[in-house]
C-alpha positions as CSV (number, residue, x, y, z in Angstrom):
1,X,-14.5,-18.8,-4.2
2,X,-12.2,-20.1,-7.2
3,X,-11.0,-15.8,-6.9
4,X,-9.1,-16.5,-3.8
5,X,-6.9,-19.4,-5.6
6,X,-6.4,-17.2,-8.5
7,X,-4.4,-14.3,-6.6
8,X,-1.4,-17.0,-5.4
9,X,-1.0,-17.4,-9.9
10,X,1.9,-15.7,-11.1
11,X,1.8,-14.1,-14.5
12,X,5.1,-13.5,-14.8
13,X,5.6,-17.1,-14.1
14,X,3.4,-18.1,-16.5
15,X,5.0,-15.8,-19.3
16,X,8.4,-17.2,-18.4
17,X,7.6,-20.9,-18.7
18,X,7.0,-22.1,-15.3
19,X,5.5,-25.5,-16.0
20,X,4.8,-25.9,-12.5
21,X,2.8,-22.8,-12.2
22,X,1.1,-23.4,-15.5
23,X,-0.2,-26.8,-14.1
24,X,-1.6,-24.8,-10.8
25,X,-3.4,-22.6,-13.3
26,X,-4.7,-25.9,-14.5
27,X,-5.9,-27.0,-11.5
28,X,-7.4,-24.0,-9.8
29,X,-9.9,-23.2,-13.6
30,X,-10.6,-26.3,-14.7
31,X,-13.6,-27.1,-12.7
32,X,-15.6,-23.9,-13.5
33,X,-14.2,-23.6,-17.1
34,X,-15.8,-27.7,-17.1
35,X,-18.8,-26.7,-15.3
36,X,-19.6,-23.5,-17.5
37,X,-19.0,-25.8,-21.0
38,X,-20.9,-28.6,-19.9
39,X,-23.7,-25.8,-19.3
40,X,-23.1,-24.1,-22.6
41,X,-23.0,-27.7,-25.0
42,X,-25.3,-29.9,-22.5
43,X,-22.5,-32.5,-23.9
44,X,-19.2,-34.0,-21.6
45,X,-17.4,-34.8,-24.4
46,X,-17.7,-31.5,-26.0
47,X,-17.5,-30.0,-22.4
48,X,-14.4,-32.1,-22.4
49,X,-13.2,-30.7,-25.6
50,X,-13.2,-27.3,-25.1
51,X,-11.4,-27.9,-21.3
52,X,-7.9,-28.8,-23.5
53,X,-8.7,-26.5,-26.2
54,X,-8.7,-23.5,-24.1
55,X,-5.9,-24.7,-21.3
56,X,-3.7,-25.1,-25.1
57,X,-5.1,-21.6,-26.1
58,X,-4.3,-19.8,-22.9
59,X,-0.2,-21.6,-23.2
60,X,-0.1,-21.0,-26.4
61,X,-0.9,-16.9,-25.9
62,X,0.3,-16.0,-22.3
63,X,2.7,-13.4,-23.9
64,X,-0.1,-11.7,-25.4
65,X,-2.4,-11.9,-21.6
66,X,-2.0,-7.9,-20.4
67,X,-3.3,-8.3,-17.1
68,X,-6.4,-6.0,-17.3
69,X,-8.5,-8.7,-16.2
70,X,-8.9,-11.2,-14.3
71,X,-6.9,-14.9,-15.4
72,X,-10.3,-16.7,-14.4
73,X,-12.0,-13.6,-16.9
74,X,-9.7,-14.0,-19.9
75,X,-9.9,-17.7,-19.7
76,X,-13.5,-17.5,-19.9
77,X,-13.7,-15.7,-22.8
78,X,-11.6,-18.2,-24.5
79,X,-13.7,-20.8,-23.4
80,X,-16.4,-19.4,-24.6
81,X,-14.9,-18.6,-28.0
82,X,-14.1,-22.2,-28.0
83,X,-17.9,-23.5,-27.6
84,X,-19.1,-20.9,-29.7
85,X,-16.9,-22.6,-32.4
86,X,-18.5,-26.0,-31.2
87,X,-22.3,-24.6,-31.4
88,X,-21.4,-23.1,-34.9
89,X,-20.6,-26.0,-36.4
90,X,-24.6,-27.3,-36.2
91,X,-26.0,-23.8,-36.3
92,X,-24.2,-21.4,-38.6
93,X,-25.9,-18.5,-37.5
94,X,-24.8,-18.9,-33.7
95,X,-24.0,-14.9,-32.7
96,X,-23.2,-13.7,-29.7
97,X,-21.8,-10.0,-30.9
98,X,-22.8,-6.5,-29.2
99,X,-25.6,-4.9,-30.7
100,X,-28.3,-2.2,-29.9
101,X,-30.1,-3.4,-26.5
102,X,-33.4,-2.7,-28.0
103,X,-33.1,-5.3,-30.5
104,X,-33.7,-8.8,-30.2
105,X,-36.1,-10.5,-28.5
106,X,-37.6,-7.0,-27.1
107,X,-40.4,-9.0,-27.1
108,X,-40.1,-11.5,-24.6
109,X,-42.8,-11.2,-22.2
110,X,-43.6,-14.1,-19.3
111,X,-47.1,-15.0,-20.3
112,X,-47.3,-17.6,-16.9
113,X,-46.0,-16.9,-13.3
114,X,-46.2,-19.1,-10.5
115,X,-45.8,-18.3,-6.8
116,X,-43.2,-21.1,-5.9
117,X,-42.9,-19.7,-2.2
118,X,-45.8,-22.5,-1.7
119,X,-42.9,-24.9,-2.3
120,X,-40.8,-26.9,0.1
121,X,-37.1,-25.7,-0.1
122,X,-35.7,-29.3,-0.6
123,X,-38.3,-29.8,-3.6
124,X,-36.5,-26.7,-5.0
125,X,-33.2,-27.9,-4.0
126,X,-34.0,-31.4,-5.6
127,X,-32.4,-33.6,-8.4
128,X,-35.3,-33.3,-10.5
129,X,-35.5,-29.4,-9.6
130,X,-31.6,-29.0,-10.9
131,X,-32.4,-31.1,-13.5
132,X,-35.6,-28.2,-14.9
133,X,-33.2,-25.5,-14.3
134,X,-30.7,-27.2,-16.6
135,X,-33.2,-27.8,-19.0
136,X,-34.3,-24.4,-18.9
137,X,-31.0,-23.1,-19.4
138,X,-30.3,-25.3,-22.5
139,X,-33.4,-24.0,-24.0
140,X,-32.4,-20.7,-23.5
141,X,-31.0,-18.4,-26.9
142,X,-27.4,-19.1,-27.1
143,X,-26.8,-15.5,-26.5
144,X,-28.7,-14.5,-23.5
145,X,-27.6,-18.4,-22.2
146,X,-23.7,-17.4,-22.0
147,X,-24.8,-14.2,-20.0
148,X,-26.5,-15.5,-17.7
149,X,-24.3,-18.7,-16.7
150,X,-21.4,-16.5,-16.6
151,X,-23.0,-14.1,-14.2
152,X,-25.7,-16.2,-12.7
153,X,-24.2,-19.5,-12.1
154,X,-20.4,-18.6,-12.4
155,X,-21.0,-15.6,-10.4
156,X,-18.8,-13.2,-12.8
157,X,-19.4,-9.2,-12.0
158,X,-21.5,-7.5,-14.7
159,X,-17.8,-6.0,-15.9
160,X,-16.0,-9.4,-16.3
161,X,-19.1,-11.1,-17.8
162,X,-19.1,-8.1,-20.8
163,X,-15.8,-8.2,-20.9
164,X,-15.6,-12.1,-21.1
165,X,-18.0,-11.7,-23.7
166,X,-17.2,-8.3,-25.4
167,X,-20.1,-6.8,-24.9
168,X,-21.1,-4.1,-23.3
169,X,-22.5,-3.8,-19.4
170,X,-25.5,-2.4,-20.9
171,X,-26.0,-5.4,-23.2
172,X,-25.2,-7.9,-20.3
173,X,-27.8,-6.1,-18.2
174,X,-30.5,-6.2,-20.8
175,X,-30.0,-10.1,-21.8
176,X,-29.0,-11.3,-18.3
177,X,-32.6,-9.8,-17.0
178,X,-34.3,-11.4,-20.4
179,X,-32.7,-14.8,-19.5
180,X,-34.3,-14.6,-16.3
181,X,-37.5,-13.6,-17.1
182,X,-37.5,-16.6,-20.1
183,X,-36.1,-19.3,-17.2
184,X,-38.8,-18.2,-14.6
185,X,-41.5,-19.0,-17.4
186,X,-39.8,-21.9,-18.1
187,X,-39.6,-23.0,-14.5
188,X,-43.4,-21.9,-13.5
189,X,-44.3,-24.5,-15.7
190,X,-42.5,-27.1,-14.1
191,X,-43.0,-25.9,-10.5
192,X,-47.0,-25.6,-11.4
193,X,-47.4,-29.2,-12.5
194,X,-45.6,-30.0,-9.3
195,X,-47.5,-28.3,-7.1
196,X,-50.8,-29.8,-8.9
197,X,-49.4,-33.4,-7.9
198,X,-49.0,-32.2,-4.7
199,X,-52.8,-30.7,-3.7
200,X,-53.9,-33.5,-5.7
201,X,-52.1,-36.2,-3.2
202,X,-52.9,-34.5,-0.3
């Protein structure tokens, strides 16, 4: 886990200037901080973009970090101010604020569920399979998307994700279980048509 790199990071070091502890910083987040823009913007370059922006961000406000999180949760939730900035700029109305839990999208409801037990564990595992989940993800509402990659694929606690975030645990626990319930649809799709081809080449 990228947790167990984080603990041997000074703060101190980093308030005081330590270049060389700065660049450690660099190299123990910059995977996951890549990984989870890539997944936010579905776009390298932008994934790229928001990498240098938030590494600049974090040197350029180290005296203001307090410590009451995590550095991996802080830097998150300047990554993920940074694509926000990045998704605003084609949709205006991109909002990720804390609101009343029985809000939005209370009516999401799966309408298609398929029983992927029947599957094979490498088709599930496959390139094309990663490549569904992706596109499930991307499809998801930008707001219920940031949830669930930072608790779901970046395995973040319920706490760090809503604080990460700023929203509340409630809030993460009500869109994280709507992403899932909007991905599985997404996915039954996909794992139905596959198991059709299947049974039909058997």
């Amino acid at each position: 886990m990228v947790e167990t790199t984080i603990k041997d990071i000074s703060i101190e070091a980093l308030r005081n200037g330590d270049r060389a502890e700065f660049a450690q910083m660099v190299d123990a987040y910059s995977a996951p901080i890549y990984r989870l823009s890539l997944r936010m913007l579905g776009s390298e370059q932008d994934a790229e973009d928001v990498l240098q922006n938030t590494f600049l961000s974090a040197l350029t406000h180290l005296s203001n970090f307090e410590g009451r999180s995590s550095v991996l949760t802080w830097l998150y939730r300047i990554a993920v101010n940074e694509a926000l900035m990045i998704l605003r700029r084609g949709k205006p109305e991109v909002n990720i604020d804390d609101h009343d839990s029985s809000g939005e999208h209370d009516d999401i409801r799966p309408t298609q569920f398929v029983d992927w037990g029947a599957l094979p564990e490498d088709e599930l595992l496959s390139v094309e399979g990663r490549q569904a989940l992706d596109h499930a993800i991307q499809n998801l509402p930008e707001n219920l998307r940031m949830v669930f990659l930072l608790r779901d694929i970046q395995d973040l606690s319920i706490k760090d994700t809503a604080e990460a975030l700023n929203l509340s645990e409630a809030n993460v626990k009500v869109r994280l279980l709507r992403a899932r319930l909007m991905l599985r649809e997404q996915l039954s799709y996909y794992y139905g048509e596959r198991m059709k081809k299947e049974k039909s080449n058997d």
